[in-house]
N, C-alpha and C positions, 0 to 999 in steps of 0.2 A: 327458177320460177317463183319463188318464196318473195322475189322481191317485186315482181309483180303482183301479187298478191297485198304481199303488205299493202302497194301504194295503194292500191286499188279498193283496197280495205278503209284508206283514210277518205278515198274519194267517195265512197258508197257510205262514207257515215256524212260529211258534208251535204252531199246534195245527193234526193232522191228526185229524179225531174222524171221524168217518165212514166214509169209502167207498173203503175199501181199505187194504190195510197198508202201510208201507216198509221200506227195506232197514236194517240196521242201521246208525250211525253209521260204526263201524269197515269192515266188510265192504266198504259204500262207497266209505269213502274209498280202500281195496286195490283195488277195480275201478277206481275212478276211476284211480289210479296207473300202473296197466296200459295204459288207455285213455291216456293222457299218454305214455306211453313210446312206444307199435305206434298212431297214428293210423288206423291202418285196422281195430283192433279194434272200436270201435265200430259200423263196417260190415258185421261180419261176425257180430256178434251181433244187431244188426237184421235180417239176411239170413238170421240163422236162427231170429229171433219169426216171419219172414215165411214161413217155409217152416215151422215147426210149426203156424201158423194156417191156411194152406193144407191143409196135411192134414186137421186138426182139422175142417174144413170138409165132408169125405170122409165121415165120418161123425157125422152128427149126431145119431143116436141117445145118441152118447158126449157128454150134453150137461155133466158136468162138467168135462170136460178141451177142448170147444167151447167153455167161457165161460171157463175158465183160459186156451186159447191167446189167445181173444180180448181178453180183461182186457192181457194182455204185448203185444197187437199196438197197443191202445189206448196205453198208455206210449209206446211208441214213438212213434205218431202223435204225440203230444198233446207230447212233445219236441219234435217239429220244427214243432209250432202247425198241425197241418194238425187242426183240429178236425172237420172235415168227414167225413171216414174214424173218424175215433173216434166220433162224431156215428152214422155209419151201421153200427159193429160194437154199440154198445149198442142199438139199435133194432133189430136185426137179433137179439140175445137178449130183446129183450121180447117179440117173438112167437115166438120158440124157447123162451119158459121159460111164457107165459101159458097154457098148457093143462096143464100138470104137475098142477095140482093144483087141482081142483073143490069149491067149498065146502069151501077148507081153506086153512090159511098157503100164501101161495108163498115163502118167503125166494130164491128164484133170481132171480121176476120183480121181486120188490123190491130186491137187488141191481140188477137192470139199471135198475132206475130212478134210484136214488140214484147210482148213476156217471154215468148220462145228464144227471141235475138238476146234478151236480159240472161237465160239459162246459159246459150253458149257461150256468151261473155266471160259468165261468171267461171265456166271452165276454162278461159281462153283460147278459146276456137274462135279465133279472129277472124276466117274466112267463113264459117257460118254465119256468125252474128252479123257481119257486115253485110252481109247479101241479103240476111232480113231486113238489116235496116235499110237499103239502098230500094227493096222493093215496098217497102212503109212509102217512102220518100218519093218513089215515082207515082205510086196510089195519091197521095196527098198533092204531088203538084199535076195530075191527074185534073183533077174536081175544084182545088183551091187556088185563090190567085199568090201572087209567088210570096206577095208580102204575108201568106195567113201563119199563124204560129205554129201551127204543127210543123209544117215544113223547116222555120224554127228551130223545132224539135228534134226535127228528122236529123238536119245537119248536126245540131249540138251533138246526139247521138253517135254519128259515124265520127264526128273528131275526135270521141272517148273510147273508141275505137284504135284510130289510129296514135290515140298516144298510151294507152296500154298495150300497143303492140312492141310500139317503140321501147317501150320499155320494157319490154323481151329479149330487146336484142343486148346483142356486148357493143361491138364494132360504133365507137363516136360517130364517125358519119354515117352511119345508117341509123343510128339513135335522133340522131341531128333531121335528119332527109325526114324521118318517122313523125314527129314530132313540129315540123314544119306544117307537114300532112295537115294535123291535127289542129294548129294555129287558122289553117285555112279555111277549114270547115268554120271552126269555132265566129271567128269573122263573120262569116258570112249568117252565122245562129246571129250572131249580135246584130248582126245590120237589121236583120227583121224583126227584132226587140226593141231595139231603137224607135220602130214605129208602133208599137202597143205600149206607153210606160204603164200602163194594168199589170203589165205581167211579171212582176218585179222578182218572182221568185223565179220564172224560167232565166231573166237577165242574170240575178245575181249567179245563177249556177254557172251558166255560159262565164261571165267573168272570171269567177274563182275556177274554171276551167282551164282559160285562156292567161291567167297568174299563173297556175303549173306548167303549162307548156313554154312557158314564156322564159320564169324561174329555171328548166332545166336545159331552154336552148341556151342559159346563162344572158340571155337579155333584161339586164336588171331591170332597167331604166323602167320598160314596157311594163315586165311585170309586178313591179310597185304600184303603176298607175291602175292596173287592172286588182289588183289586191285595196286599193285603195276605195275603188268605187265601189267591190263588191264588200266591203265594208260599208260602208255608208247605207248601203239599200239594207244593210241587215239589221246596221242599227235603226235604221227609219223605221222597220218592223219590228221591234223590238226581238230581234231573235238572237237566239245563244247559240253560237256553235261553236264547234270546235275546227280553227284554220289548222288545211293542211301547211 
């Protein structure tokens, strides 16, 4: 499983597309710096996610500053790998957000979902996360027309799915089968990208996505051309990453 991990570890530094924001690079690295100097500053800002989420918890009526503390207590968690506690704050806002809103978008309880799909992911639990995502995905083509980006979203999601699973396995043609999976999705993320060029960072991701898949069905040709454009949109942005 280590090498699922790894990969998965270079994919989660590349592209964050989804389920939640981060910090800026710089800002970061000044907290970090902080943290490096007072070793016990880290303690003491966990100590106080944990004490605003306790409150937050006081009242739940206040359900957007209950899913904000809860989202910061989940980080924390999910730092120290105790998935279990992040596991039980995002499921604890999908029945705090499933009633909001009756025969209507919930974007809160689809929030709780997609951070929930992101936990079992991150353990690979390929058949939980996929079943959040697939029910993201029916919510959104639900309400939106098929070209809207989320949906976009939804798809890029389950192909990152199916090629982390693929890369679970041993057996070439089930890696192969896996990873085709995952090409197909991805596709279909791209085609709806194609009609928003605004959305250059969900594109790029989907790209450098569809490079992996492509690179390890050993389709060179394909995946040069998808490494190549998802180059381009990065340089047009000027952003620095690191290619898997």
């Amino acid at each position: 499983m280590s090498k699922v991990y790894g990969q998965f570890a270079i994919i989660a530094f590349v592209f964050a597309i989804v389920l939640g924001g981060s910090y800026p690079i710089v800002d970061e690295a000044r907290r970090q710096s902080k943290i490096d100097r007072d070793p016990d500053r880290l303690k003491m800002e966990d100590d106080s996610v944990a004490r605003k989420y306790a409150a937050a918890q006081q009242h739940p009526e206040k359900i957007d500053d209950l899913i904000a503390a809860g989202n910061q207590m989940a980080i924390v968690a999910l730092r120290k790998h105790d998935f279990n506690q992040a596991i039980e704050i995002y499921n604890n806002q999908l029945s705090a957000t499933w009633s909001l809103a009756t025969n209507a978008y919930n974007p809160r309880w689809i929030g709780a979902n997609l951070r929930l799909a992101g936990v079992f992911r991150d353990q690979a639990n390929w058949t939980t996360s996929k079943m959040l995502y697939e029910t993201v995905l029916e919510q959104d083509r639900k309400y939106f027309p098929a070209n809207d980006p989320k949906i976009g979203r939804d798809l890029n999601n389950l192909g990152l799915i199916e090629y982390l699973k693929g890369l679970s396995l041993e057996k070439p043609a089930e890696r192969a089968a896996q990873f085709q999976l995952a090409v197909d999705d991805y596709k279909k993320s791209l085609a709806i990208s194609d009609q928003h060029p605004e959305a250059k960072t969900a594109r790029a991701a989907t790209l450098w996505n569809l490079y992996l898949a492509e690179r390890d069905l050993d389709h060179r040709a394909e995946a040069q051309e998808y490494r190549r454009q998802a180059r381009a949109i990065d340089q047009s942005m000027n952003r620095v990453c690191r290619e898997p």
